[in-house]
C-alpha positions as CSV (number, residue, x, y, z in Angstrom):
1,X,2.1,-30.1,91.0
2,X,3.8,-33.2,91.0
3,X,2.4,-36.4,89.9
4,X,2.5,-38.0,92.9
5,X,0.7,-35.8,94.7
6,X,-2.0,-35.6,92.6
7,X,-2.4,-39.1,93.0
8,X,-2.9,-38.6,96.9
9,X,-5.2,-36.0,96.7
10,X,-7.6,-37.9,93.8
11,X,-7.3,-40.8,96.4
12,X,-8.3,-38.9,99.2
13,X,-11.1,-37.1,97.2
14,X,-12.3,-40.9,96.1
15,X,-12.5,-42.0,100.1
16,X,-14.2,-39.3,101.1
17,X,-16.6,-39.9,98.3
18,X,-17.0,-43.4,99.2
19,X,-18.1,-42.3,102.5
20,X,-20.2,-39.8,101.9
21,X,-22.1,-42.6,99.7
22,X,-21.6,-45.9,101.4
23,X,-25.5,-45.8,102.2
24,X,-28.1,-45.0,100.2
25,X,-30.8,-43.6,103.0
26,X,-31.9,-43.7,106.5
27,X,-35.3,-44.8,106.8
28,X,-37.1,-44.3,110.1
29,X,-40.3,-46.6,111.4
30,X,-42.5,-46.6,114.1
31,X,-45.5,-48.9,115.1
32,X,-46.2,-51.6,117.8
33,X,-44.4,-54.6,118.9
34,X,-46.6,-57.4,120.4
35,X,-45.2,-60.7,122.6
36,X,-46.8,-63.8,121.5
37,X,-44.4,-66.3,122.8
38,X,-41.8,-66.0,125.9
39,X,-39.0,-67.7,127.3
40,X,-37.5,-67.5,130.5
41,X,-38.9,-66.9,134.2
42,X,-38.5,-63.3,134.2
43,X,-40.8,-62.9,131.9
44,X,-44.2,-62.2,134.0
45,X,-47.2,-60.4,132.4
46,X,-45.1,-59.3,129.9
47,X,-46.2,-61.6,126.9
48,X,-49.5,-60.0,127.2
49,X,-48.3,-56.6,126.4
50,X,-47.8,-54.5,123.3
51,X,-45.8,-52.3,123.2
52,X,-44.9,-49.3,121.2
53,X,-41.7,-49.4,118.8
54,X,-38.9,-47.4,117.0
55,X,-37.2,-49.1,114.4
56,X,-34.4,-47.3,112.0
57,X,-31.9,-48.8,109.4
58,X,-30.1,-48.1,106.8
59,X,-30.1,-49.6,103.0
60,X,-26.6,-49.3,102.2
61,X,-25.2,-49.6,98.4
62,X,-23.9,-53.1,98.8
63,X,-27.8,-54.0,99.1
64,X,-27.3,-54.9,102.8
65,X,-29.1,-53.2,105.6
66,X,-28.3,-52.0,109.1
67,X,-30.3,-51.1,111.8
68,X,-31.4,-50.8,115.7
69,X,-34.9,-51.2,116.9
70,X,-36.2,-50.4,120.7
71,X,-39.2,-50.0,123.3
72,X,-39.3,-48.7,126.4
73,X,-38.0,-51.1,128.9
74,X,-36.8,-53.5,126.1
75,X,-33.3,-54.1,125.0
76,X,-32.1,-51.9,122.0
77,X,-31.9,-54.9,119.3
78,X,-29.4,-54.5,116.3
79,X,-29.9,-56.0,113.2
80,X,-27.7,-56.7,109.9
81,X,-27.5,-58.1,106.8
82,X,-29.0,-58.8,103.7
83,X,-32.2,-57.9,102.7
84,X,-34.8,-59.3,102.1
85,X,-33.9,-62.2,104.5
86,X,-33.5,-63.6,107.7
87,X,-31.1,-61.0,109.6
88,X,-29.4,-61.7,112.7
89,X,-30.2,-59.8,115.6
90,X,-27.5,-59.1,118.5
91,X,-28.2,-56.8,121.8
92,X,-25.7,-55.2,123.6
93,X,-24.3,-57.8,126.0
94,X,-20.6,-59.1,126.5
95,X,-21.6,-62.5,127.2
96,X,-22.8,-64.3,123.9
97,X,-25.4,-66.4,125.1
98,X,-27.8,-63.4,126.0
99,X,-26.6,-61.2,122.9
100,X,-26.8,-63.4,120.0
101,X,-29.0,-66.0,118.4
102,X,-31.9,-64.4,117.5
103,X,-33.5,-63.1,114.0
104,X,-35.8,-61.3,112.4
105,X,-37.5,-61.8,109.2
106,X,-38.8,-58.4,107.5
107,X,-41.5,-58.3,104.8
108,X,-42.1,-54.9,103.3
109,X,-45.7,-53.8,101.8
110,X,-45.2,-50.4,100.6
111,X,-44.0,-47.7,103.5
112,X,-45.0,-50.7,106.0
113,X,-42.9,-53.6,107.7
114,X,-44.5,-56.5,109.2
115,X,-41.4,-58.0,111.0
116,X,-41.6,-61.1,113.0
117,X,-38.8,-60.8,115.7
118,X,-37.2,-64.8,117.3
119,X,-35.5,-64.3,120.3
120,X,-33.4,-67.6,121.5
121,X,-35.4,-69.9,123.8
122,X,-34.3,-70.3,126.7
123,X,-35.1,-72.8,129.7
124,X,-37.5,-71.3,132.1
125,X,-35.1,-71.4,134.8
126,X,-33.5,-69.1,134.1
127,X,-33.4,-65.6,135.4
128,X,-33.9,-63.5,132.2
129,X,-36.8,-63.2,129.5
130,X,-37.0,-63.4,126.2
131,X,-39.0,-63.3,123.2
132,X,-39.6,-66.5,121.4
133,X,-41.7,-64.9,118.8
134,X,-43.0,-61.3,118.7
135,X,-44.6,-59.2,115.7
136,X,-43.8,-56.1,115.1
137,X,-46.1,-53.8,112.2
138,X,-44.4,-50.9,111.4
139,X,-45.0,-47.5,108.8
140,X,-42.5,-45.0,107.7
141,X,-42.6,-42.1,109.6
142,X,-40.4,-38.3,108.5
143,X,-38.4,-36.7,111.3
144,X,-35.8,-34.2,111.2
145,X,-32.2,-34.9,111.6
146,X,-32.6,-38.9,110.8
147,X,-28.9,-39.7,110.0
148,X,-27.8,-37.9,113.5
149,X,-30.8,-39.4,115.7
150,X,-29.5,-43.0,113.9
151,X,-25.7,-42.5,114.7
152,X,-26.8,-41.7,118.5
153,X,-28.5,-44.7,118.9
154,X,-25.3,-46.6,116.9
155,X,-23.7,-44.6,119.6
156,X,-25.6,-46.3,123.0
157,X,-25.8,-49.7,121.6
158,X,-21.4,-49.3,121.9
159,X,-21.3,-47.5,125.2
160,X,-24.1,-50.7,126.6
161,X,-21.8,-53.2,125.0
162,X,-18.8,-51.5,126.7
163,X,-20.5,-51.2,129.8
164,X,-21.8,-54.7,129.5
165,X,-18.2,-56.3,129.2
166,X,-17.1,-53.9,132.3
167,X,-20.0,-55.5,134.2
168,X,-18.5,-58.8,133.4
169,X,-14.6,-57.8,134.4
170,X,-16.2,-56.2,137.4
171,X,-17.4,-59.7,138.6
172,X,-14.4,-61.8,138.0
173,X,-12.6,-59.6,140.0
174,X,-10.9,-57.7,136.9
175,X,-11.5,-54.3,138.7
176,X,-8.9,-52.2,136.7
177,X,-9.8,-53.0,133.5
178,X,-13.5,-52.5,134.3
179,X,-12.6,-49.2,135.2
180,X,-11.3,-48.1,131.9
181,X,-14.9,-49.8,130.2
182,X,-17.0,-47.8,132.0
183,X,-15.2,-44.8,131.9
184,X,-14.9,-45.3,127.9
185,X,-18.7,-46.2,128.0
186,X,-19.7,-43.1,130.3
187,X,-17.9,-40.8,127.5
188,X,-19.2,-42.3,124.5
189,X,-23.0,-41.8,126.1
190,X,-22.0,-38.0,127.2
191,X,-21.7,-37.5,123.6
192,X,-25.3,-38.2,122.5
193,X,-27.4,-37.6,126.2
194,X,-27.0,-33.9,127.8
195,X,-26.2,-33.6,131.4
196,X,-29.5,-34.8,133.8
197,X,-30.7,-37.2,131.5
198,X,-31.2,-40.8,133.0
199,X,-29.1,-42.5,130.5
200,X,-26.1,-40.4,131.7
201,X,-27.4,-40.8,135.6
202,X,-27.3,-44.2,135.0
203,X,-23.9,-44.7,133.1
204,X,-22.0,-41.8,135.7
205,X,-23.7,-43.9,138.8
206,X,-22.0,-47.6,137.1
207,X,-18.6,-45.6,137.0
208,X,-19.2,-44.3,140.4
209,X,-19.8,-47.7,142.0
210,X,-17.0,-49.1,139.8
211,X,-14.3,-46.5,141.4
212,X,-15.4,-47.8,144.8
213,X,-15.4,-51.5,144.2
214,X,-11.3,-50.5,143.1
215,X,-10.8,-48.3,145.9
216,X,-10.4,-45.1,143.5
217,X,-11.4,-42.7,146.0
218,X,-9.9,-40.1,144.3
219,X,-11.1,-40.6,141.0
220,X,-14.4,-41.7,142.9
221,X,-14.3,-38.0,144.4
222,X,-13.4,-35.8,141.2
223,X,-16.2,-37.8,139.4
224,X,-18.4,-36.8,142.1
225,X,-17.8,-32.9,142.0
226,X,-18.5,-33.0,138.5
227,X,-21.1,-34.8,138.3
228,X,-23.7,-34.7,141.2
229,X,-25.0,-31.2,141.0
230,X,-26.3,-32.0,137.2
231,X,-27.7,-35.6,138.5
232,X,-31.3,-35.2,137.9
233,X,-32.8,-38.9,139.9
234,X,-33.2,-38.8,143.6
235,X,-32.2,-42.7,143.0
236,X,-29.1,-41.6,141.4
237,X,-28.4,-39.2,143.7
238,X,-29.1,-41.1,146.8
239,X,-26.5,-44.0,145.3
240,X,-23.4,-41.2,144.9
241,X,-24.5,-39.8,148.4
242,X,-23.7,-43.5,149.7
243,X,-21.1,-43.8,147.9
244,X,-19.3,-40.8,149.1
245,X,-20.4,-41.3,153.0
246,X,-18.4,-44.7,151.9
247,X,-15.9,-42.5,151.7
248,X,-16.0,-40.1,153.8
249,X,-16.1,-42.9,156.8
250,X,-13.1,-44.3,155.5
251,X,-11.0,-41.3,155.8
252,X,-12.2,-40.5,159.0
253,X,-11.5,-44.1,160.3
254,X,-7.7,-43.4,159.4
255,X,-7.4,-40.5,161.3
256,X,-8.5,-41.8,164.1
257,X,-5.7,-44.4,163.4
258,X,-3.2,-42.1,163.6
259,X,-5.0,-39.9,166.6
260,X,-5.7,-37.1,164.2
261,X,-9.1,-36.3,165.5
262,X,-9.7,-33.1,163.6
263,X,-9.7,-34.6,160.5
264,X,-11.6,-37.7,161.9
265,X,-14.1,-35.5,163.4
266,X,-14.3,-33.3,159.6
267,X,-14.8,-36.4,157.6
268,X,-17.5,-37.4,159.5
269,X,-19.2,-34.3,160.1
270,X,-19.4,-33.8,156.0
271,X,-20.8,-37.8,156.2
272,X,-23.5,-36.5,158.9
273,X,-24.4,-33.6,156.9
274,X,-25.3,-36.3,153.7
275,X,-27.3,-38.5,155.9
276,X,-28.2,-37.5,159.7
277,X,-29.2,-40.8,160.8
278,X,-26.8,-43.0,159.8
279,X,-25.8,-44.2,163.2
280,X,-22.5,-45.3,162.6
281,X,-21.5,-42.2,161.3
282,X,-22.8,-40.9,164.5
283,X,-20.6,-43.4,166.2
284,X,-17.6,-42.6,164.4
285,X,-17.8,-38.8,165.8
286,X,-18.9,-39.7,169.4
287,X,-15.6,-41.9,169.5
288,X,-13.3,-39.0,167.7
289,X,-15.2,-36.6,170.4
290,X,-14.8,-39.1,173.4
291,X,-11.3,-40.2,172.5
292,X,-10.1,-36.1,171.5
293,X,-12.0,-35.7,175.6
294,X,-14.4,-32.5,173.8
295,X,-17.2,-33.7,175.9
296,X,-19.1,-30.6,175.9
297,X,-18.8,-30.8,171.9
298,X,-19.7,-34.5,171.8
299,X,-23.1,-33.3,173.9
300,X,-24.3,-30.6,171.7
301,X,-23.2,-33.0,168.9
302,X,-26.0,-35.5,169.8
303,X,-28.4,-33.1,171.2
304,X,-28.8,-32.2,167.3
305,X,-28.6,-35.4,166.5
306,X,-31.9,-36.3,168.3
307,X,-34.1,-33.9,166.5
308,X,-33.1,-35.8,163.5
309,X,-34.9,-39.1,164.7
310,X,-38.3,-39.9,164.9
311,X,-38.5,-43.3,166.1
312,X,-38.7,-43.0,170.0
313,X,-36.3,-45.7,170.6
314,X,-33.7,-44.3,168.0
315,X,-33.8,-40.9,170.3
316,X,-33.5,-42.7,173.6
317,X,-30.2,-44.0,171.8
318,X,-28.8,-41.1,171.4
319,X,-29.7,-39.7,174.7
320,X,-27.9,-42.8,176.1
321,X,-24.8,-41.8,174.7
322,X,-24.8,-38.3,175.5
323,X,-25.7,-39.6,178.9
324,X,-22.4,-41.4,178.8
325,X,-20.3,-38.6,177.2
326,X,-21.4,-36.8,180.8
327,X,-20.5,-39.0,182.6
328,X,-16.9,-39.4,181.2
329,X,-17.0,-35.4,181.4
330,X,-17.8,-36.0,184.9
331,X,-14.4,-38.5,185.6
332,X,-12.3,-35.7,184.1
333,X,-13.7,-32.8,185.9
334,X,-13.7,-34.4,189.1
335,X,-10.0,-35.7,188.4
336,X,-9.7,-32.0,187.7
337,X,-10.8,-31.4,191.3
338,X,-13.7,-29.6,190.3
339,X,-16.2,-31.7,191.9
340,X,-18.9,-29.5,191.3
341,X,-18.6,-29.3,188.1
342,X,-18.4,-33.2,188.2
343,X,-21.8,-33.5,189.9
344,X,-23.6,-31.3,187.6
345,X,-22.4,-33.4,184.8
346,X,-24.1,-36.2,186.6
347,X,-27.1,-35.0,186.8
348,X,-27.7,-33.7,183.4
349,X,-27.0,-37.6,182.4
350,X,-29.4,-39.0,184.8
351,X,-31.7,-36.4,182.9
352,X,-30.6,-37.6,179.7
353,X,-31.0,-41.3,180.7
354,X,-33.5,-41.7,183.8
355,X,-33.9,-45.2,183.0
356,X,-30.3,-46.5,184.0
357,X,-29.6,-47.0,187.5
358,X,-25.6,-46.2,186.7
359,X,-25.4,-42.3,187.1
360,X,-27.5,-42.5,190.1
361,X,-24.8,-44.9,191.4
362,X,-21.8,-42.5,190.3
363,X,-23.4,-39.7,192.3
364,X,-23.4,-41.0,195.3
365,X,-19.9,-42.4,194.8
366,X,-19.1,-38.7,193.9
367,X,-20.9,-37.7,197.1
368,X,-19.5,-40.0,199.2
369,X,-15.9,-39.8,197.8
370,X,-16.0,-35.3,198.5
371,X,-18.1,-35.6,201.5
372,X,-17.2,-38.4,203.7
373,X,-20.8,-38.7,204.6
374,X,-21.6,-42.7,203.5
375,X,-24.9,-43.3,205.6
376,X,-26.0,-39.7,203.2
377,X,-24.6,-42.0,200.0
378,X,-26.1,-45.0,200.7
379,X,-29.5,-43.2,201.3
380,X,-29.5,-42.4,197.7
381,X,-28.6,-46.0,196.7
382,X,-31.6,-47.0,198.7
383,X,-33.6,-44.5,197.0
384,X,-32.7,-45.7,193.6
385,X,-33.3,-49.3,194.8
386,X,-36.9,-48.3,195.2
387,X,-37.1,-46.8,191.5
388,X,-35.3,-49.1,189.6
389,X,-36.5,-52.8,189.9
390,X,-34.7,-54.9,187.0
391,X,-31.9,-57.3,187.7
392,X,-29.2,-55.4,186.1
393,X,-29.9,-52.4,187.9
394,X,-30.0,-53.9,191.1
395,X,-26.5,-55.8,190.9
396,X,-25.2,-52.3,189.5
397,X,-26.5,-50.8,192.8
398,X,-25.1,-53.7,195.2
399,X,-21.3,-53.1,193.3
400,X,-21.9,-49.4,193.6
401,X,-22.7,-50.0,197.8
402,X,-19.7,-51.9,198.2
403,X,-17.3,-49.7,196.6
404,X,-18.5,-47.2,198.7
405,X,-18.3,-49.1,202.3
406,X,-14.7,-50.2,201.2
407,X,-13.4,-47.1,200.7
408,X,-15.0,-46.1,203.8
409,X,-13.5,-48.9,205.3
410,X,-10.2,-47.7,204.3
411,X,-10.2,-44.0,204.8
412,X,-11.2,-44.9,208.5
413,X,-8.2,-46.8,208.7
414,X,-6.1,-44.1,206.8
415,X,-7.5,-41.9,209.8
416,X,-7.3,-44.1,212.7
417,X,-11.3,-43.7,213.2
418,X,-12.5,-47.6,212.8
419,X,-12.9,-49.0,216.0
């Protein structure tokens, strides 16, 4: 073999060595971790608590230590340096003010830690909370598969310091570049959480919302296929539903643009399906219906619809419009020449919508315009100006009377009959 390499392969032997034995051991604690002094007006009854704690770190040869420690609903905190000594504690923020600053000072007696954590004060203005002072009293504890349970949580604090700076790009309008943070942060916390766990929920739901704020709606969409079905939060869930009705709307909305109804009216029949009473959803497909003339469709459409709502006045909405969809069924039929067909039309909406004088008012037009008969025409607009007492109705009535008396008026003159 020659010389040379031999000298690679003693080098490599040496570095993997030297990795292998870079730290000592991985000791694992848990205790309690009680607030005694807060900062910050976001703070509430939380100084009064105690709270129960994880800490792990490793001794590594070099005599330093590194470590994380964590509570529910409390920041992971990392911590080098050192030891024994004051070591500097960051958390997992992009901005510098909220991640560094603070300490803690460790004293050891025996398999126990008493550790006395300083957060940096800050003015209680502002909108965050932390610990000025909190004590932590901690005893080794044996659990299987230390080293791997430590390099997962090495693993989280990265992918919430990623996540954090993409949260930070996202506001100054660096959308792009936000992406590609929470997209590394999403894989980095795939690798140590299995699918339906609420860290990943919660790390696939920032990358959703980040895709739509950039107008990814492809990306948004693939992401959504992959990932909703193993989403195990109804919050979570209910966020990528929104997010893809978002989507869904839009696509439909650009159809319609270009008068392609089918797809308008497909878009927004998969946004319905995700959420039944959103009501500009049900807009969007009464206006590809209307516009597309599939009254009948538009009719049945909203007669589901309906049953959907249980708020009275939400359902006396939707019978408004399918009252209207009838009556612009009517227009076309009787332009058609089918009058009959017309009036029935006309009275299913004045069943649909009793309250509005207006179909009332388009019958007898209708009556008046196929039989000639106006005193039979005006009868019914007497009739209606018995049931319906409001101002608006009544003006509606009075237009709909002298519509009727001018054509009238004119078909006697077409006819030679006025005298």
């Amino acid at each position: 073999m020659p010389n040379q390499l031999k000298t690679i392969i003693f080098i490599s032997f040496l570095c993997l060595l030297s990795v292998n034995n870079i730290f000592a051991e991985t000791a694992h604690y848990t205790g309690t971790m009680k607030i005694i002094e807060t900062s910050g007006r976001a703070c509430g009854v939380i100084s009064a608590k105690t709270y129960p704690l994880t800490m792990m770190f490793r001794t590594l040869k070099n005599g330093e230590i590194t470590g994380f420690f964590e509570a529910e609903g409390i920041t992971l905190g990392k911590f080098a340096g050192r030891y024994p000594g004051t070591l500097p504690v960051t958390y997992p923020y992009h901005d510098k003010e909220r991640s560094s600053g603070h300490t803690i000072d460790m004293h050891e007696n025996g398999s126990s830690f008493t550790v006395n954590l300083h957060d940096r004060h800050i003015s209680p203005e502002q909108d965050e909370c932390n610990f000025d002072r909190a004590l932590m009293t901690l005893n080794r504890t044996a659990v299987k598969a230390v080293e791997a349970k430590f390099d997962a949580v090495a693993v989280r604090y990265d992918a919430q310091l990623i996540r954090s700076e993409a949260i930070d790009l996202s506001r100054k309008g660096e959308l792009f570049d936000a992406v590609l943070r929470y997209e590394k942060a999403l894989k980095l916390i795939d690798t140590v959480f299995p699918a339906g766990s609420p860290q990943r929920d919660s790390f696939s739901a920032a990358l959703a919302g980040s895709y739509i704020r950039s107008d990814m709606t492809d990306e948004f969409i693939k992401l959504y296929n992959e990932r909703f079905y193993s989403l195990n939060g109804d919050a979570t869930r209910a966020i990528f539903n929104e997010y893809r009705i978002r989507v869904l709307k839009k696509k439909a909305r650009t159809a319609l643009q270009r008068d392609d109804f089918e797809a308008a009216i497909k878009n927004y029949q998969q946004a319905y399906n995700l959420n039944s009473e959103d009501k500009s959803v049900i807009a969007g497909m009464m206006s590809a219906y209307m516009r597309s003339e599939r009254y009948e469709e538009a009719i049945s459409f909203l007669a589901a619809a309906e049953k959907g709502f249980k708020n009275k006045e939400d359902r006396g909405d939707i019978r408004g419009a399918a009252a209207m969809a009838l009556l612009k069924q009517s227009i076309k039929l009787d332009q058609s020449g089918k009058s009959a067909e017309a009036e029935r039309s006309l009275k299913r909406a004045m069943e649909f919508d009793p309250d509005s004088a207006l179909y009332t008012v388009a019958l007898a037009r209708l009556r008046h315009k196929t039989t000639g008969n106006l005193a039979a025409a005006e009868k019914m607009l007497n009739q209606a100006e018995a049931k319906y007492k409001d101002v608006t109705s009544r003006i509606l009535i009075g237009i709909g009377r002298e519509k009727m008396r001018q054509v009238d008026a004119i078909l006697k003159k077409i006819n030679g009959t006025d005298s």
